[in-house]
DRENPA-3360 file (N, C-alpha, C; in nm, 2 decimals, always signed):
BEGIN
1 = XXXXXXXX = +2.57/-0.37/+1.48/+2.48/-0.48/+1.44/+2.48/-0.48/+1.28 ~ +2.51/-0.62/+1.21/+2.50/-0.60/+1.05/+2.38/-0.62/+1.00 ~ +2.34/-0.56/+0.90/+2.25/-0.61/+0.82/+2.18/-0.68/+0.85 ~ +2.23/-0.85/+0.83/+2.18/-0.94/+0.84/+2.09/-0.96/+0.98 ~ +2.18/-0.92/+1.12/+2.18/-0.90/+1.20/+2.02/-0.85/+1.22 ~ +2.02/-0.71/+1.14/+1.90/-0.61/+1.20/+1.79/-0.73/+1.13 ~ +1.80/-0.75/+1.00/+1.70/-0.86/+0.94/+1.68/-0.97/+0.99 ~ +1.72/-1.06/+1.07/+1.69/-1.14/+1.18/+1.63/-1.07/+1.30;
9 = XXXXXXXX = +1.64/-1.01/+1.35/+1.56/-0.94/+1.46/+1.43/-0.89/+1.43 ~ +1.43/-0.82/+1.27/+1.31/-0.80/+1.19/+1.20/-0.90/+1.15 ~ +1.21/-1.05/+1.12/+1.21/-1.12/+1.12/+1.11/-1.21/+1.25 ~ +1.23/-1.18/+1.35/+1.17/-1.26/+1.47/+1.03/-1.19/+1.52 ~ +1.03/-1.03/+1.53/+0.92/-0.95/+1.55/+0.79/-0.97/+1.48 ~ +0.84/-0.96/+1.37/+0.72/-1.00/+1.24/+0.65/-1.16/+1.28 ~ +0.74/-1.26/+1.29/+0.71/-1.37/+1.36/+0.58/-1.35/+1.47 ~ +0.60/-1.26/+1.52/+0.55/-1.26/+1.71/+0.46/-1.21/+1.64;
17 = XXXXXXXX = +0.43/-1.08/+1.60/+0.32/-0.99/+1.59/+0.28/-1.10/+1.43 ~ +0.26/-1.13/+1.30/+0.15/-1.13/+1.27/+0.14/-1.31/+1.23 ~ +0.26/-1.38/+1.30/+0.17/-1.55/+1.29/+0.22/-1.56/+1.46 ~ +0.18/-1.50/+1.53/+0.19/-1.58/+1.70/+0.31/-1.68/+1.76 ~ +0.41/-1.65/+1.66/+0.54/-1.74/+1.67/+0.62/-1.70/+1.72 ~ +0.68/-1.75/+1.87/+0.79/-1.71/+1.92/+0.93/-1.76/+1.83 ~ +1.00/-1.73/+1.75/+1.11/-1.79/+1.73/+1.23/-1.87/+1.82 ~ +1.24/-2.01/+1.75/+1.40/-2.02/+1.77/+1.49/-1.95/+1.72;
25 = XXXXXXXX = +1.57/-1.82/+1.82/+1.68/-1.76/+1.72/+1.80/-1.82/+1.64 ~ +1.80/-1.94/+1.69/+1.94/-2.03/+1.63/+1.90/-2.08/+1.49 ~ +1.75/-2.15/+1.50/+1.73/-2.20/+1.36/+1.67/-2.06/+1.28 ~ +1.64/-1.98/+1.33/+1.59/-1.85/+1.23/+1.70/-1.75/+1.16 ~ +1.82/-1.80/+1.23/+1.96/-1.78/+1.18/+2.02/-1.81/+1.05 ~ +1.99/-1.95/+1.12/+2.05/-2.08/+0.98/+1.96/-2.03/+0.89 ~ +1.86/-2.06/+0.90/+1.78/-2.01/+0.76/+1.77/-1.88/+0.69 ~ +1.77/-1.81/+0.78/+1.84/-1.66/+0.66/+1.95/-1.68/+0.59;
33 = XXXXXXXX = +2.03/-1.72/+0.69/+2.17/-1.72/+0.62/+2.21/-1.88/+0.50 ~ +2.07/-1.92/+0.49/+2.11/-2.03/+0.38/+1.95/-1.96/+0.28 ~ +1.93/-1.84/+0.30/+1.85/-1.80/+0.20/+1.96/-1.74/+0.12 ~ +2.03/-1.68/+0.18/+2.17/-1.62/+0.06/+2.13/-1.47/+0.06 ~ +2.19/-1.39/-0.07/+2.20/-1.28/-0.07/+2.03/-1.26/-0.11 ~ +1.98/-1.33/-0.14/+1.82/-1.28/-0.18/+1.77/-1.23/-0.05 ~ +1.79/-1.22/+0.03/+1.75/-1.18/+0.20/+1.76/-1.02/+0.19 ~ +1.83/-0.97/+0.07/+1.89/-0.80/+0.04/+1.85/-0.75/-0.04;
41 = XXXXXXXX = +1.76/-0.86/-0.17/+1.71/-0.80/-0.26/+1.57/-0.76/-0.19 ~ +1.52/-0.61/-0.27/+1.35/-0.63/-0.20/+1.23/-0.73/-0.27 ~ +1.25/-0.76/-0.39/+1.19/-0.84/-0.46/+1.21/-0.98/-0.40 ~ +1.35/-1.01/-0.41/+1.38/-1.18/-0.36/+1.36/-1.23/-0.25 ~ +1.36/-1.07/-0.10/+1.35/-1.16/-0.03/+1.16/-1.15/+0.06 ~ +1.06/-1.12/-0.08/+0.96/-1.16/+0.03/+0.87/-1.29/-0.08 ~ +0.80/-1.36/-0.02/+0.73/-1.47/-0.13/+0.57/-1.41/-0.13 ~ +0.52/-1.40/-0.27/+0.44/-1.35/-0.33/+0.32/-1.47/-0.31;
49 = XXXXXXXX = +0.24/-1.51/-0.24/+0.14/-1.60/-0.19/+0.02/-1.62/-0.33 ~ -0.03/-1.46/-0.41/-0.08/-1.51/-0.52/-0.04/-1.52/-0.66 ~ +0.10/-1.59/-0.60/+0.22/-1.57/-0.76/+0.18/-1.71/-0.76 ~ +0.15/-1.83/-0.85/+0.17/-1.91/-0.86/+0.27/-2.01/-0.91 ~ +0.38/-1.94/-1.02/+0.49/-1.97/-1.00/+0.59/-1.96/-0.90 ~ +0.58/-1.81/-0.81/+0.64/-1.81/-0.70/+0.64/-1.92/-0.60 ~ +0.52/-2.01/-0.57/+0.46/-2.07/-0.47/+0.52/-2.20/-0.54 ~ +0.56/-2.25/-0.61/+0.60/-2.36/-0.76/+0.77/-2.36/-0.69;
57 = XXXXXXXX = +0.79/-2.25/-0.70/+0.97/-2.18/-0.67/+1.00/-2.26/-0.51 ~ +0.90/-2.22/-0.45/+0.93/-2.25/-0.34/+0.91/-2.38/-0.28 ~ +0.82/-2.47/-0.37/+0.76/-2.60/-0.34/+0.90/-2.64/-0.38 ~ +0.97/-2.66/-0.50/+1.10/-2.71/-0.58/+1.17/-2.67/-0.52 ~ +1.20/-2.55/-0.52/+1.38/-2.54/-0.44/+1.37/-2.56/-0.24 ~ +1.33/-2.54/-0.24/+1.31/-2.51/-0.05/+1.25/-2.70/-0.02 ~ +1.12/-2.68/-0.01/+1.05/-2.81/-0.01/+1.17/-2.93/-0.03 ~ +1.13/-2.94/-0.18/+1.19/-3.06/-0.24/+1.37/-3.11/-0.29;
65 = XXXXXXXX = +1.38/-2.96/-0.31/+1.52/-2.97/-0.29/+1.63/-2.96/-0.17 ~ +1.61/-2.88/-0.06/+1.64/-2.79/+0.00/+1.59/-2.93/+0.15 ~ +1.49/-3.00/+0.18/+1.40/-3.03/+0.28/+1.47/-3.13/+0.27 ~ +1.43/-3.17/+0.12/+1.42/-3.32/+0.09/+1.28/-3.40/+0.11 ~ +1.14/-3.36/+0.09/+1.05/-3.41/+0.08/+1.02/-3.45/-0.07 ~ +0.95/-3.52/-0.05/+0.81/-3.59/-0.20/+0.75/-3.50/-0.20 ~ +0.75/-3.49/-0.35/+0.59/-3.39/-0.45/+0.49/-3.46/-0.38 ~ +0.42/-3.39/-0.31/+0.27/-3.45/-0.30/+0.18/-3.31/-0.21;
73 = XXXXXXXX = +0.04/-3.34/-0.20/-0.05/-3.26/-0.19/+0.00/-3.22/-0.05 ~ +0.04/-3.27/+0.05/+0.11/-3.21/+0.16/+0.16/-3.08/+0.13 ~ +0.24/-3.06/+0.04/+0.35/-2.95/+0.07/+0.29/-2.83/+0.00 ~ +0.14/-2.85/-0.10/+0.07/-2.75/-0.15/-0.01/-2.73/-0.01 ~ -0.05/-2.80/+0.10/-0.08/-2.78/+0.14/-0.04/-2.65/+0.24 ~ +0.09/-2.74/+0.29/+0.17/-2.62/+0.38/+0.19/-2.49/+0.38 ~ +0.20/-2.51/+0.21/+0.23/-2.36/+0.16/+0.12/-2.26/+0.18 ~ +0.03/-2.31/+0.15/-0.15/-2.21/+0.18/-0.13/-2.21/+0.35;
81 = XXXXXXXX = -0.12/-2.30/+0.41/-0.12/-2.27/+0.58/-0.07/-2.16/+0.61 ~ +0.08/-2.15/+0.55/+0.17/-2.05/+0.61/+0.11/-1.90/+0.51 ~ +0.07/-1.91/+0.39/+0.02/-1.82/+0.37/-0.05/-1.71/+0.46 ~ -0.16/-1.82/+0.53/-0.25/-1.76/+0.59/-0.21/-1.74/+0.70 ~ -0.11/-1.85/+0.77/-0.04/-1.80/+0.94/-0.02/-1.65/+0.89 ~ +0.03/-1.61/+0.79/+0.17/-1.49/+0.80/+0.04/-1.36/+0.74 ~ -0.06/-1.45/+0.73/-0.19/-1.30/+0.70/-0.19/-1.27/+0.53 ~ -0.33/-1.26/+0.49/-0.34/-1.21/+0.33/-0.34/-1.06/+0.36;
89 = XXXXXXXX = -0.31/-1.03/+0.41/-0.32/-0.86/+0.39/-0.18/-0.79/+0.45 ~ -0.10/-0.87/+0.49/+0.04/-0.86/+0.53/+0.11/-0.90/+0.37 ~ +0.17/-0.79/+0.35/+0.23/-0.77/+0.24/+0.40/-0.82/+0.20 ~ +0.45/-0.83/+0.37/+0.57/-0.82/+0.38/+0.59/-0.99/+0.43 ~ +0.56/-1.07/+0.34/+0.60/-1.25/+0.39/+0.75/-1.25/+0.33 ~ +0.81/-1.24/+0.42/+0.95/-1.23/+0.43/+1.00/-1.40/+0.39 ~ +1.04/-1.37/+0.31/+1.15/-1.55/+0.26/+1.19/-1.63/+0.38 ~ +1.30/-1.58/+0.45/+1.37/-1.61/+0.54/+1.20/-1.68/+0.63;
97 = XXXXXXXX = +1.12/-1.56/+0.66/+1.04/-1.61/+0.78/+0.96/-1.77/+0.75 ~ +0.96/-1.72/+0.58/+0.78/-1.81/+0.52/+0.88/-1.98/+0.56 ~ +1.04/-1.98/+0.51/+1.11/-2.09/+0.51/+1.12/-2.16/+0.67 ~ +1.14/-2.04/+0.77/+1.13/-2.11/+0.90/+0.99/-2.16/+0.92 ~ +0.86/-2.13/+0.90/+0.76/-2.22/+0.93/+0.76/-2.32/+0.87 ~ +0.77/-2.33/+0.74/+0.76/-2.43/+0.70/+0.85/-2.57/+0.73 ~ +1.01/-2.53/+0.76/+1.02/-2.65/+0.86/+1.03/-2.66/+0.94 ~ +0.94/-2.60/+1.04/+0.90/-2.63/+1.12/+0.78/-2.71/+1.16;
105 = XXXXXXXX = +0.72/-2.66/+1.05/+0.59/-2.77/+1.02/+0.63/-2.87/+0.95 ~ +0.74/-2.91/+0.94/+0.77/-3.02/+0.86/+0.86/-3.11/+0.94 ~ +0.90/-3.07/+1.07/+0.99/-3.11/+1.14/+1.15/-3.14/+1.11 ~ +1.21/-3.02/+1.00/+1.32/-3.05/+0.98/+1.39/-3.01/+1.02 ~ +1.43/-2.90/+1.09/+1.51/-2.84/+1.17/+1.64/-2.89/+1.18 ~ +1.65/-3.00/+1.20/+1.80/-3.09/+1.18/+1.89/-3.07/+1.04 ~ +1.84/-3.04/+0.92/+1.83/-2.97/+0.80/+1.96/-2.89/+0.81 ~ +1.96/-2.78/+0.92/+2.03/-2.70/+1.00/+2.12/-2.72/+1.05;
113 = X = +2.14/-2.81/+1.10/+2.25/-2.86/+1.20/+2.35/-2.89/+1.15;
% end
């Protein structure tokens, strides 16, 4: 099993146990593997919920670049949702995971395809 491999399975677990999410493993795929090598750094690959630039990083590149949605209060919103799906006291909001909810709540999944 590679790397990536074990980190998608890590991933899907984390999913189950602390936001009640069964994954799709196909689109939880795509999405690691279009997070890039930041998936290996330990810094790059978790999002920091009370960084506020961090949370900025992720509205702009993911969101709005990456989605293709509009700036607007929506996507500040999503981003506190998933915060909270993924727990303030869970330390480990993994990139790869925080990006599959969020299009999922966004309904883009096609994104993927």
């Amino acid at each position: 099993m590679s790397k990536r491999d074990e980190l998608i399975a890590l991933y899907a677990k984390e999913l189950k146990e602390k936001a009640g999410v069964t994954a799709d493993m196909d689109l939880l795929k795509k999405v690691t593997i279009g997070c890039g090598p930041s998936i290996y750094n330990k810094d790059a690959a978790t999002v920091s919920c009370t960084q506020k630039s961090e949370l900025e990083t992720v509205k702009n590149n993911f969101l709005i670049k990456k989605l293709g949605l509009k700036d607007d209060a929506k996507l500040d919103a999503a981003i506190k949702e998933v915060c909270e799906q993924l727990g303030s006291s869970n330390r480990n909001k993994y990139r790869a995971m925080f990006y599959y909810l969020l299009t999922k709540k966004f309904g883009k999944e096609n994104i993927y395809n």
